[in-house]
C-alpha positions in Angstrom: 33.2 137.9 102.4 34.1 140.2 99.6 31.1 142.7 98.5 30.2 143.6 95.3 32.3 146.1 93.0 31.9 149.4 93.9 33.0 153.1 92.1 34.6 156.2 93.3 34.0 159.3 91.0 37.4 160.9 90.5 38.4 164.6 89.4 38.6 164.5 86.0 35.7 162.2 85.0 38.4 159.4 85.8 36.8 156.4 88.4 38.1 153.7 90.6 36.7 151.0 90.9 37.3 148.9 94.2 35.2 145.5 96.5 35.7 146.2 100.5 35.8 142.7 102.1 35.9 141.6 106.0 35.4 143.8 108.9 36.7 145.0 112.2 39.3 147.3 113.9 42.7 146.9 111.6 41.5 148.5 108.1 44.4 147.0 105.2 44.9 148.9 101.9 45.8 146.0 99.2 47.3 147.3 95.9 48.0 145.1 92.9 51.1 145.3 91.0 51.0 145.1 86.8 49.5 141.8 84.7 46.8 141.6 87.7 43.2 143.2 89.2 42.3 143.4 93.0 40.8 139.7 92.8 44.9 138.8 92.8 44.5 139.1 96.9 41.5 136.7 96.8 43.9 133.7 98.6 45.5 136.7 101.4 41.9 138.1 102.0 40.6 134.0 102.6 43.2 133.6 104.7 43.7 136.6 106.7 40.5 135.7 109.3 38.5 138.3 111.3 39.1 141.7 112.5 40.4 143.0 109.3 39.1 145.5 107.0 40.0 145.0 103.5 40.4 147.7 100.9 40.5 146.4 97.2 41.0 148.6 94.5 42.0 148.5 91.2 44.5 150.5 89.5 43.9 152.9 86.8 42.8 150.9 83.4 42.5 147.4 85.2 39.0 146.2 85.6 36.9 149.1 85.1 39.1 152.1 86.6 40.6 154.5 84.8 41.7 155.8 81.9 45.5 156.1 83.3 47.0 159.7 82.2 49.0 159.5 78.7 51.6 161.2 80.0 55.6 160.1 78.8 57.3 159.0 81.1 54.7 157.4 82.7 54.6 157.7 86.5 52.6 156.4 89.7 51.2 159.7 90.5 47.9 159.4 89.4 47.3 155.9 90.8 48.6 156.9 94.3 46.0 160.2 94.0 43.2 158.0 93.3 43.9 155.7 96.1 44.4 158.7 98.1 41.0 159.6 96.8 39.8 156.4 97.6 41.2 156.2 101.1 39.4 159.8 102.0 36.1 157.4 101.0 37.1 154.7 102.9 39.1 156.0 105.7 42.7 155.8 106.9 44.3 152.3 106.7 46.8 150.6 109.2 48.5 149.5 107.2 49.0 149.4 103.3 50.4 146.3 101.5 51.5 146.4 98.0 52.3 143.9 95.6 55.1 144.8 92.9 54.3 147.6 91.2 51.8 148.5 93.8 54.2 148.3 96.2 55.3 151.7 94.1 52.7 153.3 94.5 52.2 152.6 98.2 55.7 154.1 98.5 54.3 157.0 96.2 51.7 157.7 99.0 53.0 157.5 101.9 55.6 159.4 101.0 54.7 162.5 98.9 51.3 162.5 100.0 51.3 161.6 103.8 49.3 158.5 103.4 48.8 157.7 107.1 48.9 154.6 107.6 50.9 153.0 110.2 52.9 150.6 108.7 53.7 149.1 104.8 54.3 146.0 103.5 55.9 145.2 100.3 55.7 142.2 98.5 58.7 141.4 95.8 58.4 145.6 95.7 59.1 146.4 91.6 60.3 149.9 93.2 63.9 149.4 90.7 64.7 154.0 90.9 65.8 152.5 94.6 68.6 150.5 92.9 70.2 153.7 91.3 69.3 155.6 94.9 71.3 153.0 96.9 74.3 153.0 94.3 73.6 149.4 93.2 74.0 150.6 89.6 75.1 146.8 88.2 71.8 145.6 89.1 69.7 149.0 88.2 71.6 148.9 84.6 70.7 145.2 84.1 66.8 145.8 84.7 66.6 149.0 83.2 67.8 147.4 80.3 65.3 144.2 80.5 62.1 145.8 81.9 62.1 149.5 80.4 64.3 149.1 77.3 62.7 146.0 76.2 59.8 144.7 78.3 57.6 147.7 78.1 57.9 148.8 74.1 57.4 145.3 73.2 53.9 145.8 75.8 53.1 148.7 74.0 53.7 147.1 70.4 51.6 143.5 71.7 54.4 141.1 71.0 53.5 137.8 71.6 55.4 136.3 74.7 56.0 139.8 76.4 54.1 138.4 79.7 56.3 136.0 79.6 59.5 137.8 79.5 58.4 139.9 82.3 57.6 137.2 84.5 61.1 135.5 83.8 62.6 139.0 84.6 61.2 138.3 87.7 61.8 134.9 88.6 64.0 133.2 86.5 64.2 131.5 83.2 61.1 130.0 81.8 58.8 130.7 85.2 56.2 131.7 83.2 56.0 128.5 81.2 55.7 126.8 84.5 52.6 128.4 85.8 49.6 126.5 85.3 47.6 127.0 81.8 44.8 129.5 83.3 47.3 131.8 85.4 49.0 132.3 82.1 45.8 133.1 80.4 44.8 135.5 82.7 48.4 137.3 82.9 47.8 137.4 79.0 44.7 139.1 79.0 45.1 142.0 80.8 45.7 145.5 79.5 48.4 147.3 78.1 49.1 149.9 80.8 51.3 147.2 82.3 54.2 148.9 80.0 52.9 152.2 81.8 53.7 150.7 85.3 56.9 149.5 84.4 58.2 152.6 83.1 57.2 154.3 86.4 58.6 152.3 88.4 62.1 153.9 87.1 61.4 157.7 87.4 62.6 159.7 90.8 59.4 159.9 92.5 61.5 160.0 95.8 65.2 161.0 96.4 67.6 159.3 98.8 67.2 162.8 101.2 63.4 161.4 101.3 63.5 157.6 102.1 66.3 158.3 105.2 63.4 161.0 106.3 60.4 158.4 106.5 60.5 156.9 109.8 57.5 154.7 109.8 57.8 150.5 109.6 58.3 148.7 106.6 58.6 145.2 105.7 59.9 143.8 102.4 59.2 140.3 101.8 60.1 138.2 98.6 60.9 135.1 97.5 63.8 133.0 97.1 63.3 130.9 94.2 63.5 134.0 92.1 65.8 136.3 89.7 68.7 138.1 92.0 66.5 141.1 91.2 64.3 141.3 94.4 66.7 140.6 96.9 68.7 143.7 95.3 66.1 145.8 96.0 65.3 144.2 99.0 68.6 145.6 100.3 68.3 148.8 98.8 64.9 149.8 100.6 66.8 148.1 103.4 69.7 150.5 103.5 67.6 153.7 102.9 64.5 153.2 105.0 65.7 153.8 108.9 62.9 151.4 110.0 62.9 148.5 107.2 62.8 145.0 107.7 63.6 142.3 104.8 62.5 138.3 104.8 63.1 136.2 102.3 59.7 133.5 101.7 60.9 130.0 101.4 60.2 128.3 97.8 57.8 131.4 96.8 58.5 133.9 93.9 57.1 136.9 91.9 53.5 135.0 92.4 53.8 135.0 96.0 50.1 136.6 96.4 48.8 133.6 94.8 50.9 130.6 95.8 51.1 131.9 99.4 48.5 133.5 100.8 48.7 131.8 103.9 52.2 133.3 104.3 51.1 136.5 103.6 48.1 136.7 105.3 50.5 135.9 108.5 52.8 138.9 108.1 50.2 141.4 107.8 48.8 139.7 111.0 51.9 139.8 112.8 53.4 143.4 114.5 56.2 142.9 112.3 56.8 140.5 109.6 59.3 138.0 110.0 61.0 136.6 112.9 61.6 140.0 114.0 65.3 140.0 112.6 67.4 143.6 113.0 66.9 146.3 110.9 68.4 146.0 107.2 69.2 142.2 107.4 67.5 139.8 106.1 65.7 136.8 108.0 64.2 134.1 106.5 59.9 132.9 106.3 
């Protein structure tokens, strides 16, 4: 059961707000990517059973936290202090999942600031300054182009259909006009510090020296019924992380928190996601 919404007073006058849900020994850090809120996990955390501790937050100007710094170029920074903040609150997690951009910032923290937890878990990671780290520079031009160069100033401007040429960025042309009337809706509504998220999701928050130094576990999973783009960086974390895993979820997409939670509930269970496959390749869910 997920408790009520709490708040955690930040330096700054800044605040985070955040819901705990379940309990036992295994404590799981959940972050959110862009377009979404902590209640994104709602289907994982249903499905995840007992003997897990779930931390919810929400990212800096979603649902109550915030404001996000104004700084140019944008960066993941400030999230991954708050949640470093929040974490000091909280205590330590196992292990921290993150969700496309989240799956930045849970990269951000563990890390440049030591985040301890024992393993990560990305999910369709929106981490693309890996691209340019792992010389894919093809792929890294072509999103840099559609997501920073286009996507985000048309965010910032409020062009109508911007959600939905993110999302197609993502997963392939006209996914967005697929999703059920309500999902879009919601996608819709939410703030404009999406653009913000994007554009940090470029800068060098971590150099190649410092993703062959980080030793601990880390699984990638993402879809394939999307864009080539998340298998790209799939590889990429893949051949810079010595410890990284990649799996490839069977008819799921960008959306993968919400259309398979059952899924994704099982690879946070499981030591390792997966089928165990060697490090660097890629198995499939």
């Amino acid at each position: 059961m997920t408790d009520p919404m709490r708040e955690l007073e930040l330096e700054g006058g800044r605040r985070l707000t955040y819901r705990l849900a379940g309990s036992g020994p295994v404590r799981v850090l959940m972050i959110h990517g862009g377009a979404a809120t902590s209640g994104v996990w709602a289907k994982v955390v249903s499905k995840l059973g007992e003997g897990y501790e779930v931390i919810l937050p929400n990212l800096l100007g979603y649902e109550g936290s915030g404001p996000r710094p104004t700084q140019r170029p944008a960066r993941s920074r400030p999230n991954a202090e708050a949640l470093a903040a929040l974490v000091a609150e909280t205590g330590a997690p196992d292990i921290i999942v993150g969700h496309s951009t989240g799956a930045h910032v849970a990269l951000d923290m563990a890390v440049n600031l030591d985040a301890p937890a024992k393993r990560l878990l990305f999910l369709e990671p929106a981490i693309l300054d890996v691209l340019r780290l792992a010389g894919d520079q093809e792929t890294f031009s072509w999103a840099e182009a559609h997501f920073l160069n286009s996507v985000a100033p048309a965010w910032r401007r409020g062009e109508p259909g911007v959600v939905g040429k993110m999302l197609d960025g993502w997963c392939g042309e006209g996914a967005f006009a697929r999703l059920p009337k309500p999902a879009q809706a919601y996608m819709e509504a939410q703030p404009g510090d999406c653009a913000d998220e994007i554009e940090a999701t470029f800068q060098p928050d971590f150099s190649a020296d410092d993703l062959t130094a980080f030793e601990r576990p880390v699984d990638v999973v993402y879809g394939d019924s999307g864009s080539g783009l998340s298998p790209a960086i799939a590889r990429a974390l893949a051949a810079l992380l010595p410890d990284c895993r990649s799996h490839s979820l069977t008819g799921a997409d960008h959306n993968l928190v919400v259309t398979h939670g059952s899924e994704i509930a099982d690879c946070i269970r499981r030591p390792r996601a997966g089928t165990g496959a060697p490090v660097g390749s890629v198995s499939r869910l």
